[in-house]
MARLOLO-695306 format. One line per field, with one value per residue: residue number from 1; residue in three letters; x, y, z of N, C-alpha, C, O, CB in turn. Coordinates in pm, whole numbers, always signed. Glycine has a CB too. Layout:
<recs>
k: c(NUM;...)
r: c(ala;...)
neast: c(X;...)
nnorth: c(Y;...)
nup: c(Z;...)
caeast: c(X;...)
canorth: c(Y;...)
caup: c(Z;...)
ceast: c(X;...)
cnorth: c(Y;...)
cup: c(Z;...)
oeast: c(X;...)
onorth: c(Y;...)
oup: c(Z;...)
cbeast: c(X;...)
cbnorth: c(Y;...)
cbup: c(Z;...)
</recs>
This chain:
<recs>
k: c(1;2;3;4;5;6;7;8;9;10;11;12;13;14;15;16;17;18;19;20;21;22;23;24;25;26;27;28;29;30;31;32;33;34;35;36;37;38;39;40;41;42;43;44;45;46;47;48;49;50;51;52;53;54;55;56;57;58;59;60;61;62;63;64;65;66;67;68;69;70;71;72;73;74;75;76;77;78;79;80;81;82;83;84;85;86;87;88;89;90;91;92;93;94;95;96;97;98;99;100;101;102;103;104;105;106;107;108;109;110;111;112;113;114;115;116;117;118;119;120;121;122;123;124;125;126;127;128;129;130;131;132;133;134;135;136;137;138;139;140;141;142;143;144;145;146;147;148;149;150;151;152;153;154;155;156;157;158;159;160;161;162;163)
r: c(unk;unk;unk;unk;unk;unk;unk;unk;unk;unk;unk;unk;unk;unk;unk;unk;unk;unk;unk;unk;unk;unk;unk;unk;unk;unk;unk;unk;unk;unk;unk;unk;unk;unk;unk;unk;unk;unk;unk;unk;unk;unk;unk;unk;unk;unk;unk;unk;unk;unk;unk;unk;unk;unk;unk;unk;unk;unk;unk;unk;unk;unk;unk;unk;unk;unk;unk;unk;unk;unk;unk;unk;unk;unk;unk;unk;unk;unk;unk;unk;unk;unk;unk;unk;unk;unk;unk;unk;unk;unk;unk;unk;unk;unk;unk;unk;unk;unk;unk;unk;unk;unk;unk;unk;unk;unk;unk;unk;unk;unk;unk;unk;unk;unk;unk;unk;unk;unk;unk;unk;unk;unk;unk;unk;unk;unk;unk;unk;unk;unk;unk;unk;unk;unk;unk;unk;unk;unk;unk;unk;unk;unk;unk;unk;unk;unk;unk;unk;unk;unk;unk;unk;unk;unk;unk;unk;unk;unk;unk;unk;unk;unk;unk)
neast: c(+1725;+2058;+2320;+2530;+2913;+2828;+2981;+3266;+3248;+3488;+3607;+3643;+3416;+3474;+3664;+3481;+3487;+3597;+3413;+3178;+3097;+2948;+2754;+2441;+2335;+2057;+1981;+1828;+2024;+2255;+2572;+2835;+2806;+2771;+2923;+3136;+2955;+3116;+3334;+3491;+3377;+3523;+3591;+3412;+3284;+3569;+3617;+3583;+3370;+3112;+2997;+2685;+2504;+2383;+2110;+2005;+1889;+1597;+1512;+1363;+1098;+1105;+932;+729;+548;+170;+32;+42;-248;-354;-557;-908;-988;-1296;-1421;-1520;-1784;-2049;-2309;-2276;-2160;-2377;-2555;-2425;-2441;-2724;-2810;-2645;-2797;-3041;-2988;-2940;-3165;-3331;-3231;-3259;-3615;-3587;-3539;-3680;-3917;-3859;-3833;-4119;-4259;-4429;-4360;-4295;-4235;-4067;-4058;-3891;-4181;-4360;-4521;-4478;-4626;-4489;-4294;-4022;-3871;-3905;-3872;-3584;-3496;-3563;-3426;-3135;-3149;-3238;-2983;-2773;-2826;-2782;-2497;-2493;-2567;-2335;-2144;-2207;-2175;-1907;-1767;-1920;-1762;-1523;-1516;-1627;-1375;-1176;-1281;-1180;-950;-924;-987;-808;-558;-659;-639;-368;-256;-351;-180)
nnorth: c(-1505;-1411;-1185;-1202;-1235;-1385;-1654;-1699;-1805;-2103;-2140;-1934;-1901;-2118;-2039;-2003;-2233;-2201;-2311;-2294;-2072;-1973;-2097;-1963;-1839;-1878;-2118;-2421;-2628;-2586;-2463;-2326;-2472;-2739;-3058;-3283;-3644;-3878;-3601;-3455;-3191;-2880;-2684;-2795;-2962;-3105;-3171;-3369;-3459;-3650;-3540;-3477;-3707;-3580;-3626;-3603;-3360;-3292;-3128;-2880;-2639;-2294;-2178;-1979;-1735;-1674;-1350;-1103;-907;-587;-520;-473;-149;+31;+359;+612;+815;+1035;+965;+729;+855;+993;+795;+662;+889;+953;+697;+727;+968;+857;+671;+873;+997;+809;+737;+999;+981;+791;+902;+1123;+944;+834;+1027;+1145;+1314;+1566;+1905;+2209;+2535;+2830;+3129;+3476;+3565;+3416;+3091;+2747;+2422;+2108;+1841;+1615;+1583;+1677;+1966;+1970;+1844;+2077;+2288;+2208;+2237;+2529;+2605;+2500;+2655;+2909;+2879;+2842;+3121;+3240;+3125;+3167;+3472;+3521;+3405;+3580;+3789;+3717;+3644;+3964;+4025;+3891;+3986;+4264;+4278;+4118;+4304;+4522;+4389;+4379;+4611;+4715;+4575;+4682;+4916)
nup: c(+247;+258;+379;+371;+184;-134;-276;-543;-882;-942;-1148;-1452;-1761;-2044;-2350;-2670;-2937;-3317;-3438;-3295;-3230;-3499;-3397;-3345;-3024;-2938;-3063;-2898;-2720;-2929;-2970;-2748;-2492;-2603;-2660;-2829;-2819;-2519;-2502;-2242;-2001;-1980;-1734;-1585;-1226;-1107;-1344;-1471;-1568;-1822;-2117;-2172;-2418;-2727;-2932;-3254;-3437;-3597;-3885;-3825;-3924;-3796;-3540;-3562;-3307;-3363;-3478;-3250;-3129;-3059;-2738;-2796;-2750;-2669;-2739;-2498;-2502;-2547;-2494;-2348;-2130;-2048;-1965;-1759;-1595;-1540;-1386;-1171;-1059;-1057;-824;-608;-650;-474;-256;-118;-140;+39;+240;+300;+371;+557;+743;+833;+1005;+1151;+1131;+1292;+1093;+1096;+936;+901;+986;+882;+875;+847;+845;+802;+659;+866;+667;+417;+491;+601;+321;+167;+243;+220;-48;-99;+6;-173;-416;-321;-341;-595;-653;-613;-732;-1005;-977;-971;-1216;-1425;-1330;-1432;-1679;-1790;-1714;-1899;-2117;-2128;-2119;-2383;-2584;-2475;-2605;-2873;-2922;-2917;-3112;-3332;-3314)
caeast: c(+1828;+2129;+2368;+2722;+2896;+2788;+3112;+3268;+3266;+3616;+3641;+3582;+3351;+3589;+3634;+3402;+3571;+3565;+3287;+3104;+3106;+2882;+2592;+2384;+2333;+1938;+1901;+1803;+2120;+2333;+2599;+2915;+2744;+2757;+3081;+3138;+2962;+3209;+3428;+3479;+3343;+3598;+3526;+3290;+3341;+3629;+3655;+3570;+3198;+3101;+2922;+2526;+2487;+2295;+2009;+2045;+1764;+1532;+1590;+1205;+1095;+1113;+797;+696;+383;+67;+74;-32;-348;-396;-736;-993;-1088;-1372;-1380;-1638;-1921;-2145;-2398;-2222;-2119;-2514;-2653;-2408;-2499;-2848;-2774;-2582;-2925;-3138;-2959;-2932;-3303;-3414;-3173;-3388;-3704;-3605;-3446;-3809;-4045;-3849;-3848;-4249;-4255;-4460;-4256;-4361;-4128;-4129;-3923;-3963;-4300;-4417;-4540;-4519;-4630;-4355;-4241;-3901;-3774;-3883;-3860;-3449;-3417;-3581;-3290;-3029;-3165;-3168;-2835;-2676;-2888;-2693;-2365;-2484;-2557;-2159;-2075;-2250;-2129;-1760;-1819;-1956;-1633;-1421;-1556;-1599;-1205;-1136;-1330;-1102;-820;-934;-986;-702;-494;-672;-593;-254;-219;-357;-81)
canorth: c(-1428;-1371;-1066;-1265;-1170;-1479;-1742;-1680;-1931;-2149;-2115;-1866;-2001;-2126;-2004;-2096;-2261;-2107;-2414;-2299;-1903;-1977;-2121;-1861;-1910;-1880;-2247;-2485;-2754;-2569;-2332;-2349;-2605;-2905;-3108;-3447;-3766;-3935;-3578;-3393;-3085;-2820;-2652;-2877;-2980;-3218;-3175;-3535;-3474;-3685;-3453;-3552;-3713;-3465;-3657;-3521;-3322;-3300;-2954;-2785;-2493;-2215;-2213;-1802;-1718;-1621;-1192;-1002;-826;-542;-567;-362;-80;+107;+525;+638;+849;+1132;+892;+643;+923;+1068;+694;+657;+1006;+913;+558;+774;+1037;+756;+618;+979;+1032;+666;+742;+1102;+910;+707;+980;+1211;+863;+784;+1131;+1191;+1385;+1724;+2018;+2379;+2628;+2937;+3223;+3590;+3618;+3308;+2960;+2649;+2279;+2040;+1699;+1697;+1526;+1763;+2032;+1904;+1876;+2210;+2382;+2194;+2301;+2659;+2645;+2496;+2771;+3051;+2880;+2878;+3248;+3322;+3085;+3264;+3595;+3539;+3383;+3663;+3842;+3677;+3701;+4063;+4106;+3863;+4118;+4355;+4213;+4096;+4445;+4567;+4322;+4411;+4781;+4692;+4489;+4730;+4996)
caup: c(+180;+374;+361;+304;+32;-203;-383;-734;-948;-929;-1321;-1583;-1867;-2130;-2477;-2765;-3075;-3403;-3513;-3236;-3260;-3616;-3418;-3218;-2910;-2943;-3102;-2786;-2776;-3016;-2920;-2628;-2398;-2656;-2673;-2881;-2722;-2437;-2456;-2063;-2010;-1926;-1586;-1477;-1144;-1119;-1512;-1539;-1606;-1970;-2175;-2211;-2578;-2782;-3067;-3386;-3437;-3772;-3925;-3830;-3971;-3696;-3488;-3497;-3249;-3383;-3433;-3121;-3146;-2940;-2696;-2824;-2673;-2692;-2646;-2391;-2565;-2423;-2432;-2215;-1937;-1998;-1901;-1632;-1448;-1539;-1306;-1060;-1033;-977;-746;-536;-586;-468;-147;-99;-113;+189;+339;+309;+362;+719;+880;+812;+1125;+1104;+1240;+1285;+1084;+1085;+856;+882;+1005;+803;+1006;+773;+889;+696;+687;+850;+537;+325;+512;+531;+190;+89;+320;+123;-176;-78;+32;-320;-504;-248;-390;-744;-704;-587;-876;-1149;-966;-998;-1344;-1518;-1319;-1429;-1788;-1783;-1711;-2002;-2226;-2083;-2199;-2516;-2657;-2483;-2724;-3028;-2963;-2895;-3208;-3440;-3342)
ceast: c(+1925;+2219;+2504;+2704;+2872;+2970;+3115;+3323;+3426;+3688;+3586;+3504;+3447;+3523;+3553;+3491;+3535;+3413;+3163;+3060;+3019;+2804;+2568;+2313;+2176;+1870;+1918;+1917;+2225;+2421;+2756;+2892;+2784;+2892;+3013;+3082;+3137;+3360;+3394;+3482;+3445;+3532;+3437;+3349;+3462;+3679;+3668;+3438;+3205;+3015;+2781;+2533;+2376;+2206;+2025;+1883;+1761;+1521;+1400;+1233;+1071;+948;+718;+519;+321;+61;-24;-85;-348;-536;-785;-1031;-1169;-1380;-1533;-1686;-1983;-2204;-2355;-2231;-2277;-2598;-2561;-2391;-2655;-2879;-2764;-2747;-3007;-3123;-2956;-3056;-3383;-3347;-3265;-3516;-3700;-3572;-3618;-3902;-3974;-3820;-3951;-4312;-4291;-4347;-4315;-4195;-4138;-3988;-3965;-4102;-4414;-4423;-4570;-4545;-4574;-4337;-4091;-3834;-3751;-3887;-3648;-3383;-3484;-3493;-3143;-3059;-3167;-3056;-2722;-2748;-2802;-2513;-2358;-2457;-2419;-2117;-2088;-2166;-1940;-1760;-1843;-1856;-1542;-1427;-1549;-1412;-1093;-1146;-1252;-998;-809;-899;-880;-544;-514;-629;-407;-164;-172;-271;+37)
cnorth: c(-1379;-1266;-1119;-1271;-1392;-1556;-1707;-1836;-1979;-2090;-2066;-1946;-2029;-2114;-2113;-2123;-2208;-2170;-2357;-2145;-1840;-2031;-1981;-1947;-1938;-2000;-2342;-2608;-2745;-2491;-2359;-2490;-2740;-2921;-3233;-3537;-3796;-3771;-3495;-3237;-2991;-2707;-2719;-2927;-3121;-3217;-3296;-3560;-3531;-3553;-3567;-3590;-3625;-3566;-3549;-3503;-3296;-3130;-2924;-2641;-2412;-2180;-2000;-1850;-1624;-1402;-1205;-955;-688;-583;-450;-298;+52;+234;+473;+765;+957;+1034;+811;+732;+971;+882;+648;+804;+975;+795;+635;+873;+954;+718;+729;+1013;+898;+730;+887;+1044;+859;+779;+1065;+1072;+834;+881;+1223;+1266;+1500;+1791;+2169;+2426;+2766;+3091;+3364;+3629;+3488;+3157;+2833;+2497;+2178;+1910;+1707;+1656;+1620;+1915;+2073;+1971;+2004;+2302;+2368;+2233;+2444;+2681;+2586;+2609;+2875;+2989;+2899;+3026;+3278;+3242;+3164;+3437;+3639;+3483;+3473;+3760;+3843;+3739;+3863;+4134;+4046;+3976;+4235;+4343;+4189;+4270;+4510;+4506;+4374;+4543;+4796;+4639;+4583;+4853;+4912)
cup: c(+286;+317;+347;+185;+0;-285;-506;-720;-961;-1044;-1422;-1717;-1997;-2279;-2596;-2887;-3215;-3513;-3415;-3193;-3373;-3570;-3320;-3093;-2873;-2949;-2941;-2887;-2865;-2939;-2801;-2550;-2491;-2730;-2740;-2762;-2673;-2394;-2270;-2097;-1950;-1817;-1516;-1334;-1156;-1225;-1518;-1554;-1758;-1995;-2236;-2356;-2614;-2878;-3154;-3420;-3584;-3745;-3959;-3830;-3838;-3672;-3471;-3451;-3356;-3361;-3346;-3162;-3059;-2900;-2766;-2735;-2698;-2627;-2618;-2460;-2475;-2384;-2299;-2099;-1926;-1911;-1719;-1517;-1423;-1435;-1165;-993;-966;-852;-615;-527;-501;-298;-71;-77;+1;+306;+376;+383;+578;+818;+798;+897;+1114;+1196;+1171;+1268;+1054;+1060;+840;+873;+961;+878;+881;+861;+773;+769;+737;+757;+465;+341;+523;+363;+108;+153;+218;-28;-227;-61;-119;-443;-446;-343;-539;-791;-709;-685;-995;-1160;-999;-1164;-1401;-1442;-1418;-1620;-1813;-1740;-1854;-2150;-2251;-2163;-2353;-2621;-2631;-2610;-2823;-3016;-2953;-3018;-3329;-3462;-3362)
oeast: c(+1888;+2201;+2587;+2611;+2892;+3053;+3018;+3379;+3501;+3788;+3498;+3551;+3494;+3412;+3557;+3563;+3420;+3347;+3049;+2972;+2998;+2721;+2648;+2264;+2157;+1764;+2021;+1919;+2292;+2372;+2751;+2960;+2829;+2951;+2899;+3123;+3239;+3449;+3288;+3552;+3462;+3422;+3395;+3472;+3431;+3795;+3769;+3393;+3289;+2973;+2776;+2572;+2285;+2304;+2053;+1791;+1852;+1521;+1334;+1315;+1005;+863;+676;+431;+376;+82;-127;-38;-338;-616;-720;-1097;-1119;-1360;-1612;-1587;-1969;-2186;-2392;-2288;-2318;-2679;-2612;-2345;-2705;-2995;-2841;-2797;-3042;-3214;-2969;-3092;-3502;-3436;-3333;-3542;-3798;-3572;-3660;-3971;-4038;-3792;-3923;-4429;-4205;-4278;-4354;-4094;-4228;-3891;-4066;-4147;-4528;-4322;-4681;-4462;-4623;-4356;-4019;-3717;-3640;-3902;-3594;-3306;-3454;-3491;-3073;-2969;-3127;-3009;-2613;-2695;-2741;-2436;-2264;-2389;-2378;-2027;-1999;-2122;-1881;-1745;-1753;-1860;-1492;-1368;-1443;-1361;-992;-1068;-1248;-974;-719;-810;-827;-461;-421;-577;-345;-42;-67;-263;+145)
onorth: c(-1318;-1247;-1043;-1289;-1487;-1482;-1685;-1918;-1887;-2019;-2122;-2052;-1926;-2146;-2235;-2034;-2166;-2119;-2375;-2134;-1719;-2059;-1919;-2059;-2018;-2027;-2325;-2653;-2844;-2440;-2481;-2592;-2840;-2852;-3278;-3530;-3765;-3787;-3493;-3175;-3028;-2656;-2697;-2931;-3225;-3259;-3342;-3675;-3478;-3479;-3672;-3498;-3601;-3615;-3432;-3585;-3284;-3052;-2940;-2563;-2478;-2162;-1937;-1923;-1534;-1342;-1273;-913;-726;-647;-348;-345;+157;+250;+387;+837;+964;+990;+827;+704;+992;+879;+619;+813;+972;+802;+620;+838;+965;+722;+673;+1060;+911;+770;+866;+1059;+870;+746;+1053;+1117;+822;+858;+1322;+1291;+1575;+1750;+2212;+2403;+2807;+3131;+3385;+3703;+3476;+3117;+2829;+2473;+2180;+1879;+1786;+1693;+1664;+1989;+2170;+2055;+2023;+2414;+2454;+2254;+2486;+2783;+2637;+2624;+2940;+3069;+2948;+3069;+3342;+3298;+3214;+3501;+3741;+3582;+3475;+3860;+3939;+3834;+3894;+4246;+4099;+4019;+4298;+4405;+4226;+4312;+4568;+4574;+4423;+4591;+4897;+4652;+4591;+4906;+4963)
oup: c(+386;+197;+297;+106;+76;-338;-577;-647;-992;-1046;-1486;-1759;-2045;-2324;-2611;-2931;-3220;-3604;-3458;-3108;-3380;-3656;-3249;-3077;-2782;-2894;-2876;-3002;-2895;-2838;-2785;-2559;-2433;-2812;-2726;-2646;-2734;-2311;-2208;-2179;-1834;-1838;-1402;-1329;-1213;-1230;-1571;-1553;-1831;-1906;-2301;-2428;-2535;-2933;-3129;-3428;-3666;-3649;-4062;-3782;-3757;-3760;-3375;-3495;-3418;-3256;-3344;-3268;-2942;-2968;-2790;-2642;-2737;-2506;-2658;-2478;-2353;-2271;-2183;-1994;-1812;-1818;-1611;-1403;-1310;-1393;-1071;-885;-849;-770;-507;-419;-473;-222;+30;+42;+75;+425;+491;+474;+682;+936;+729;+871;+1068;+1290;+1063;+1334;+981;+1123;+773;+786;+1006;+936;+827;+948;+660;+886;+677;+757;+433;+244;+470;+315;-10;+101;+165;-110;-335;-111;-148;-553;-531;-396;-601;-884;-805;-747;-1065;-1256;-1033;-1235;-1485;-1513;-1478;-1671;-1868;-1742;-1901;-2236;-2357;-2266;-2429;-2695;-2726;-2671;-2886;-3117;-2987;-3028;-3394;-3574;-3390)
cbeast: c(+1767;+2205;+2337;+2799;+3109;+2652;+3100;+3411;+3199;+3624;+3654;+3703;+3205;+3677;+3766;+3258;+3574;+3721;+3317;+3141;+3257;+2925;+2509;+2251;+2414;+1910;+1989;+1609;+2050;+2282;+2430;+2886;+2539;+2611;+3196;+3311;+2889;+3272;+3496;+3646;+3226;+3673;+3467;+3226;+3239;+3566;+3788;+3629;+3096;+3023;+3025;+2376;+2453;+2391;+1841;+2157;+1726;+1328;+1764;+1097;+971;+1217;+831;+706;+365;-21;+67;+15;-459;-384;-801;-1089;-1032;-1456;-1328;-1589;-2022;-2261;-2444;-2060;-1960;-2639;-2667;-2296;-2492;-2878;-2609;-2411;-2992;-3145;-2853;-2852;-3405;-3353;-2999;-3411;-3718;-3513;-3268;-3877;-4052;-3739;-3677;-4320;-4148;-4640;-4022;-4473;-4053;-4235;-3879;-3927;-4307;-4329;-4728;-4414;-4786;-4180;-4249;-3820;-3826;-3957;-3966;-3501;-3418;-3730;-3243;-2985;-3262;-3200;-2787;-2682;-3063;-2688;-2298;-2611;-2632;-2046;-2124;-2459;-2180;-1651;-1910;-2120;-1578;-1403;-1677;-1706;-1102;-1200;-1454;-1074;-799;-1106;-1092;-691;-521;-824;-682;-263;-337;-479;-66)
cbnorth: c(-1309;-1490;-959;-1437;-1030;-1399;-1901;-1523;-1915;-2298;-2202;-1797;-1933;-2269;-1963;-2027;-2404;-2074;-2629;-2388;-1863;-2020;-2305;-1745;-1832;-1815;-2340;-2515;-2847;-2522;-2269;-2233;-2596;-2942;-3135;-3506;-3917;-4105;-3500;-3444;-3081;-2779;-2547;-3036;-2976;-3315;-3099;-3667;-3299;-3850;-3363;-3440;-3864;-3324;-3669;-3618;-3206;-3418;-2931;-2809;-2463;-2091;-2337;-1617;-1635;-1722;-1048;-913;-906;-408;-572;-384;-62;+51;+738;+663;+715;+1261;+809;+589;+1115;+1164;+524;+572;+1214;+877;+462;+878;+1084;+642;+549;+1074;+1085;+466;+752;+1189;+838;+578;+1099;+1284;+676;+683;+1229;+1105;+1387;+1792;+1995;+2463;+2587;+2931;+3169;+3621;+3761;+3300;+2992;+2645;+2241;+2139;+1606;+1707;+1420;+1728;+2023;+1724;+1735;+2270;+2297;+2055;+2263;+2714;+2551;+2301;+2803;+3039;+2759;+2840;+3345;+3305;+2961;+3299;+3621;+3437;+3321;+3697;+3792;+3507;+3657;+4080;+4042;+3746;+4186;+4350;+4075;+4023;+4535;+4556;+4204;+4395;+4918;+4614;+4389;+4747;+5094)
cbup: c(+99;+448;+467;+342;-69;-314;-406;-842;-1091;-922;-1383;-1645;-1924;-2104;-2520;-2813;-3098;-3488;-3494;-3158;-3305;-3725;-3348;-3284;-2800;-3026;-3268;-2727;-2842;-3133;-2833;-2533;-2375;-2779;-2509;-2920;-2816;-2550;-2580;-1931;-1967;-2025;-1581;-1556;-1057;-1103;-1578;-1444;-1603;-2014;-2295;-2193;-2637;-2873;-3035;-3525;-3340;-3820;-4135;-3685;-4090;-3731;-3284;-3675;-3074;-3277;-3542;-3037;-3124;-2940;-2498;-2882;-2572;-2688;-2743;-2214;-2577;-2463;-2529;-2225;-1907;-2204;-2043;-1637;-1495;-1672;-1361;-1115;-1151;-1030;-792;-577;-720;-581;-178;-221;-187;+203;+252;+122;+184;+743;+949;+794;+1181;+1143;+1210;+1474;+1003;+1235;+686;+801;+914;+672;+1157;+662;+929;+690;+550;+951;+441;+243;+596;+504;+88;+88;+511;+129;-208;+2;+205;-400;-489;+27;-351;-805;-630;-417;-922;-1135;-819;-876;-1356;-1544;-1231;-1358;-1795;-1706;-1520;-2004;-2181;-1956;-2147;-2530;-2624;-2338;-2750;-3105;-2811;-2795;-3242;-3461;-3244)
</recs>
């Protein structure tokens, strides 16, 4: 693709005749383009081009496509999202399993006074499990906040209403 400006055409497309203004231009072979066998096409190069003979075509019924369907598509379901977390679970406890079975390694732990002997797997994943229980608690705690200021509000409305 080059950046010069591009050539106009020598010659404007020349007017359609008033026989030829009554076909649309839609039918293939009908329309501007088609001149009498042997006459010369105006603008063509040279303007001594013959004009292609046209066959006289048999008058077929118009070909319409087949209606469009849309695709089907199917909504997504609890069930569906419950079998694919159910998939996803599996797949997070199977990965745990290998994670506990390949660090079988005792280890001395020991918490406020208390001395346990632990696998370090599952000594591991009983830490992370304490530690998303500490975030549940600050979840629940702003949660029932947050709630408690809705309440607030609510009643303040209705007393607001009823004057």
């Amino acid at each position: 693709m080059t950046t010069e400006p591009q050539p106009t055409p020598a010659a404007a497309p020349w007017p359609r005749s008033t026989a030829e203004a009554d076909v649309p231009a839609s039918q293939p072979g009908l329309g501007a383009a088609q001149t009498a066998p042997g006459e010369l096409i105006p603008g063509a190069p040279g303007g001594t081009a013959p004009a292609a003979e046209v066959p006289p075509q048999a008058a077929a019924p118009p070909v319409t496509p087949p209606p469009v369907t849309p695709p089907l598509k199917i909504k997504r379901t609890r069930i569906s999202g419950l079998w694919i977390a159910l998939g996803f679970f599996a797949v997070v406890l199977l990965l745990l399993l290998i994670f506990i079975l390949q660090n079988g390694a005792k280890v001395d732990i020991s918490y406020m006074g208390a001395h346990v002997h632990l696998p370090l797997g599952v000594a591991l994943l009983l830490s992370a499990v304490c530690g998303v229980l500490l975030v549940i608690l600050a979840g629940a705690a702003r949660i029932s906040q947050l709630r408690a200021v809705a309440r607030r509000h609510r009643r303040a409305d209705k007393k607001n209403a009823r004057a």
